[in-house]
PLY file of the C-alpha trace (Angstrom):
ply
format ascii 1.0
element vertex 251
property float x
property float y
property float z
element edge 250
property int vertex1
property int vertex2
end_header
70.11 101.53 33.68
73.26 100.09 35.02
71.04 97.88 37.32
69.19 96.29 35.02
71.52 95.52 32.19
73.12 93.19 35.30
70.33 90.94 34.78
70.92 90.31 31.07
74.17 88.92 31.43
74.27 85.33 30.65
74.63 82.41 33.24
78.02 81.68 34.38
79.88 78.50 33.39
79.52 76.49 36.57
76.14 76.81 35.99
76.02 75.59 32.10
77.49 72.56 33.62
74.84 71.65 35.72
72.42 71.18 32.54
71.91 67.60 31.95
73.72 66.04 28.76
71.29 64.54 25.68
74.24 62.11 24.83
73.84 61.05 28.45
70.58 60.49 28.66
70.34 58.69 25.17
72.85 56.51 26.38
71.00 55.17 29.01
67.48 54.20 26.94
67.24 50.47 26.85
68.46 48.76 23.45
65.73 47.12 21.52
64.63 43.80 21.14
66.44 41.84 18.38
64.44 41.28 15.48
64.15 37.67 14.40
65.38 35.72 11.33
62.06 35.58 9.15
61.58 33.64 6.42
58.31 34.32 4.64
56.66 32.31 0.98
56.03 34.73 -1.47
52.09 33.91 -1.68
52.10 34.84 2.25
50.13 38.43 3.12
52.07 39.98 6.67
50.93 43.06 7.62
53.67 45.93 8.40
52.60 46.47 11.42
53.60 42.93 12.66
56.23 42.64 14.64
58.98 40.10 15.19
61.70 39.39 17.89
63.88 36.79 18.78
66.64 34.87 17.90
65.34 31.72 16.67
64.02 31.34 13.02
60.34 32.43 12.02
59.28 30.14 8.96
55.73 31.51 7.54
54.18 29.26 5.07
52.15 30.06 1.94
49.16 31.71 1.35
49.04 32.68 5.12
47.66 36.05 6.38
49.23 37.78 9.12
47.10 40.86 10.05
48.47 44.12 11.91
49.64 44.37 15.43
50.15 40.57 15.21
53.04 39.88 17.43
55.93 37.07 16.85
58.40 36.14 19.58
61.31 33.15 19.36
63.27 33.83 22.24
63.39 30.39 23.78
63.00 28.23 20.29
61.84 28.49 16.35
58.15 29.26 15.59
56.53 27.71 12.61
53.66 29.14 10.77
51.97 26.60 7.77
50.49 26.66 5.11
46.99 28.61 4.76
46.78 30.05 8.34
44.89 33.34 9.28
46.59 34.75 12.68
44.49 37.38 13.86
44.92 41.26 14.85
47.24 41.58 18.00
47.63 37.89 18.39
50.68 37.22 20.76
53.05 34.33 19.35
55.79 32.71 21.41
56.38 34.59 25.05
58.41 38.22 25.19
61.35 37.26 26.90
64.02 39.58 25.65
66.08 39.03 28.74
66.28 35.26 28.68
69.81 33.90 28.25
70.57 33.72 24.27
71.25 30.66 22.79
73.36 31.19 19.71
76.00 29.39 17.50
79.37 30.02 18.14
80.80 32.29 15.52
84.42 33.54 14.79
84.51 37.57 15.80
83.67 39.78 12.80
81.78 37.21 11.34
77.54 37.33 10.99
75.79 35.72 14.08
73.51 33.24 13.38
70.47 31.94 15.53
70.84 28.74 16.68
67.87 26.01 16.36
69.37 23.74 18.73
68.03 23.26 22.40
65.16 25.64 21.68
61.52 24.70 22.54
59.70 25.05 18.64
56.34 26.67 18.97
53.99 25.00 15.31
51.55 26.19 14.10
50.10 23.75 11.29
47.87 24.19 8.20
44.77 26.15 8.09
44.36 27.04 11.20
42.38 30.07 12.31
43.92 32.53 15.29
41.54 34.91 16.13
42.20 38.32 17.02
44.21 38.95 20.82
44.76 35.39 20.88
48.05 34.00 22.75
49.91 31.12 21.85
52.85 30.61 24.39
55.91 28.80 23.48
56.13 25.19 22.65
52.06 25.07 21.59
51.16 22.98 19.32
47.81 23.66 16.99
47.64 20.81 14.69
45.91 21.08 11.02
42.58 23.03 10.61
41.90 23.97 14.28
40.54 27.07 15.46
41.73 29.26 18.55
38.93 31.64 18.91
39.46 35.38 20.38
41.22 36.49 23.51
41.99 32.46 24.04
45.21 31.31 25.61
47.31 27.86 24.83
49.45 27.63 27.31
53.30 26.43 27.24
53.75 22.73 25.99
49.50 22.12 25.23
48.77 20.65 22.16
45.37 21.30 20.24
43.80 18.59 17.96
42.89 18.64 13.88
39.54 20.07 13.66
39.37 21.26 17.14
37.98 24.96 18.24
38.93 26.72 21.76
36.45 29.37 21.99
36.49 32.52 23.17
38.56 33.39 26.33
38.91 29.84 27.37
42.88 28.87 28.43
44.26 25.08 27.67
46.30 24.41 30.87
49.99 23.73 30.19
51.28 20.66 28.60
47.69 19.05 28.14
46.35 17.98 24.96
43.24 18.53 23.54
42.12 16.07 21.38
40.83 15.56 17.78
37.76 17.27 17.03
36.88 18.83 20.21
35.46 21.74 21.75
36.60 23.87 24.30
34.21 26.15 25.71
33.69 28.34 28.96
31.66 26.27 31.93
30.99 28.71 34.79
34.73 28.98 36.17
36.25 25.89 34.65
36.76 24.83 31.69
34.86 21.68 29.49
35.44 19.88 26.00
33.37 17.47 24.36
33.87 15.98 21.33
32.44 17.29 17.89
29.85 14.84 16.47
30.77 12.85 13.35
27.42 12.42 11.68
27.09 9.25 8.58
27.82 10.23 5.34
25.57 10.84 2.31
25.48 7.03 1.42
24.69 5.65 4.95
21.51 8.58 4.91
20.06 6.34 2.47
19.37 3.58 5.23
16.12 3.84 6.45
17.35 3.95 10.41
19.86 6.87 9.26
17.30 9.17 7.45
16.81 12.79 8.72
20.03 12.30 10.22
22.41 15.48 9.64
25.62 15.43 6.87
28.87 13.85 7.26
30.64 16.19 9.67
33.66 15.75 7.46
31.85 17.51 4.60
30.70 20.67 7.06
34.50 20.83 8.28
35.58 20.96 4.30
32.96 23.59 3.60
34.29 25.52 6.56
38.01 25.35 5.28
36.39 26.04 2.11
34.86 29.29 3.51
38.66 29.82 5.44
40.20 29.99 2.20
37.77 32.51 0.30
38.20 34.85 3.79
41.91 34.81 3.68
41.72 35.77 0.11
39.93 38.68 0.64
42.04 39.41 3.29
45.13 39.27 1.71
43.36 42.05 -0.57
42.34 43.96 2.44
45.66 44.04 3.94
47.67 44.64 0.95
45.33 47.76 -0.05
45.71 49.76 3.55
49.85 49.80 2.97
51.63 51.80 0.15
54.10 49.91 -1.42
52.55 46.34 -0.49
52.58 44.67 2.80
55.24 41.86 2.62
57.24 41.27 5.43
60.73 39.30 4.81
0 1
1 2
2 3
3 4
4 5
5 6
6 7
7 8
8 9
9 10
10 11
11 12
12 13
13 14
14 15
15 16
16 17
17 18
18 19
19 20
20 21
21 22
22 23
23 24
24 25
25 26
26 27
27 28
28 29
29 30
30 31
31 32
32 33
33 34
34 35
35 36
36 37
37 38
38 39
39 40
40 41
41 42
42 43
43 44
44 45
45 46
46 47
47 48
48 49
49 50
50 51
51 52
52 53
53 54
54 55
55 56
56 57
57 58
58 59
59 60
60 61
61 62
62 63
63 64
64 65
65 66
66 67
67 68
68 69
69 70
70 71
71 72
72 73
73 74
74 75
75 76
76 77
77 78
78 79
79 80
80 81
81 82
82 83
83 84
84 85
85 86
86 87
87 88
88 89
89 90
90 91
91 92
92 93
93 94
94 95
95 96
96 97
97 98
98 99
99 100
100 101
101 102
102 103
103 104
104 105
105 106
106 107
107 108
108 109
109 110
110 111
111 112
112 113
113 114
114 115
115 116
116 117
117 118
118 119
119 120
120 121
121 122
122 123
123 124
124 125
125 126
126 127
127 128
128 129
129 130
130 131
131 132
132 133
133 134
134 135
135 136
136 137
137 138
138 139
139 140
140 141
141 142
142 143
143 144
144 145
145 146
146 147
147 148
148 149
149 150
150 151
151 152
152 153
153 154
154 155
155 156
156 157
157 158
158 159
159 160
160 161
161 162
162 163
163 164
164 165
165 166
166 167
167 168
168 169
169 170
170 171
171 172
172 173
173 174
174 175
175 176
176 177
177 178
178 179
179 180
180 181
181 182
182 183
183 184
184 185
185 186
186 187
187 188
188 189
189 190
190 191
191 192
192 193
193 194
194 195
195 196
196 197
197 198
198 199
199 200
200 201
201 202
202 203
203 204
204 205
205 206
206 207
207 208
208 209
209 210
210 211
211 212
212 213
213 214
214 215
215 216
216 217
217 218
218 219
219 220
220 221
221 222
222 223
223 224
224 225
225 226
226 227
227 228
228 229
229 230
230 231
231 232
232 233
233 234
234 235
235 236
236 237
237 238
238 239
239 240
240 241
241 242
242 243
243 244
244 245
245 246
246 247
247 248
248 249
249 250
């Protein structure tokens, strides 16, 4: 019996010590990202599962929808959002560079840092534009008014895209080009190829005998379209706000 009571003694101090410390190991996990300086209009729908990370100002205009997973990054320079977007599900915003030297306004200690907007490279997004879901948008695009980025595209650093323009699906825009007014940008083989959108005559100039059988005004598809744009993000505004308790705001 003696013998075998031996083995329920407990372990000896030297070695408790050896046992890894928690506090130690908690100590080493990376910090997180900083979370940016949002500013959101009250009419705007974000999802709270969007994320946002930075240290530049994110401005969100009105009646925009953000939908979940969507992800915002200003670590090189302030994004802007206007008015009447939709930016898709797990649409990447800005590039994830948490480790890119911080440009901030010099503050006295103890008081509030603030982000600066100076230097930084501003990634815009204008009015009514359509993201599509897994979309990327890298820092310093431009989208101009009522253009349409479709799914899994990329707009590389520094490209602009035109008013009224669509990239489609899994097409890239090279950096710092421009795509102009209402274009397309579709998938050739391995390259990539625009051409412009046709502007059709208008209602009055159909009533020429050399126009007839001609097709609308493309100006009066594109405002049915942004018609249609603005019914969708209604509804999914609704959408979004009825899968969260509590509402889905994000400020």
């Amino acid at each position: 019996m003696s013998s075998s009571t031996a083995y329920l003694k407990p372990p000896s101090s030297t070695h408790r010590q050896r046992v890894p410390s928690s506090t130690s190991t908690s100590a080493s996990a990376p910090a997180p990202p900083p979370r940016a300086p949002v500013s959101v209009h009250s009419t705007t729908i974000v999802s709270e599962t969007a994320t946002f990370h930075g240290i530049y100002p994110i401005t969100i205009g009105s009646g925009t929808v953000i939908h979940p997973r969507a992800r915002f990054y200003s670590f090189e320079g302030p994004v802007q959002i206007g008015d009447g977007c939709v930016i898709g599900e797990k649409s990447i915003i800005g590039d994830n560079k948490p480790n890119a030297p911080l440009a901030r306004n010099s503050t006295t200690e103890g008081e509030e840092t603030k982000s600066s907007t100076e230097g930084g490279t501003t990634t815009r997004i204008s009015s009514s534009v359509l993201i599509g879901p897994q979309a990327t948008i890298r820092t310093g695009a431009y989208i101009r008014s009522a253009a349409i980025v479709d799914a899994v595209a990329v707009i590389n650093r520094s490209a602009t895209v035109g008013s009224h323009s669509k990239v489609c699906s899994k097409c890239e825009v090279p950096e710092g080009t421009a795509v102009q007014d209402w274009t397309v940008v579709w998938a050739a083989g391995e390259g990539i190829g625009q051409r412009k959108r046709r502007r059709f005559v208008g209602p009055a100039a159909q009533e020429q005998p050399q126009n007839r059988g001609k097709r609308p005004d493309a100006k009066l598809v594109e405002d049915a379209r942004l018609l249609v744009l603005h019914r969708e993000r209604e509804g999914l505004a609704k959408m979004i706000s009825m899968s969260t308790s509590g509402g889905s705001k994000r400020r």
